[in-house]
N, C-alpha and C positions, 0 to 999 in steps of 0.2 A: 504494500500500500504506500501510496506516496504521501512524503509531509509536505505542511503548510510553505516549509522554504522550497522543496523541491516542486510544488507546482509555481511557488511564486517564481523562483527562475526560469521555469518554461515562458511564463507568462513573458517577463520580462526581453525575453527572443520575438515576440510577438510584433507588428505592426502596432502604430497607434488604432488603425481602422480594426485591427484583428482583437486590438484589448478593447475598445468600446464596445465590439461585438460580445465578446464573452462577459463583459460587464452586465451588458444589459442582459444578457441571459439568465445569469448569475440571478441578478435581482427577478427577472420572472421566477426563477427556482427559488428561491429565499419568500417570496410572497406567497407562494402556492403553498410553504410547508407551515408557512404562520396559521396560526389557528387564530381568526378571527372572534373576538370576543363580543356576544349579543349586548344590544344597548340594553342597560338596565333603566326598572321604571323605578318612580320614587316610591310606587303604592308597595314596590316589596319590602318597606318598611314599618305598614301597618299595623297597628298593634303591638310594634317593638317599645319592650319597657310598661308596657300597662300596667305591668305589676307594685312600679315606683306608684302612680297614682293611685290605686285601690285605695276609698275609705278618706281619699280628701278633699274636702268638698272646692271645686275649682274657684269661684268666686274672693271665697279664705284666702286662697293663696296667688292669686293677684293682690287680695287688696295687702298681702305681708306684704308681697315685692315690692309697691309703691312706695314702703314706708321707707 
């Protein structure tokens, strides 16, 4: 198998026209292997923490924070 230096010297025997070429290849190959990550929504944080509020009555505890 070859390493990172011995392709890079191949590379480097190359045209400029010949390294743009494998560059952008490179990058189509590097896109395709990325695993795209779905957008997240904010509602999958629904009911996160409910359990801090249990049993306090919401009004109460705006009027502490004003204080």
């Amino acid at each position: 198998m070859a390493t990172y230096q011995d392709v890079r010297r191949q590379v480097e025997t190359l045209t400029p026209d010949e390294q743009l070429r494998l560059l952008e290849a490179l990058a189509v190959m590097v896109r395709c292997r990325v695993l795209v990550k779905p957008k997240r929504s904010i509602m999958e944080l629904e009911g996160l923490g409910k359990e801090t509020w249990q049993g306090l009555d919401a009004q109460e505890y705006v009027n502490q924070e004003r204080l």
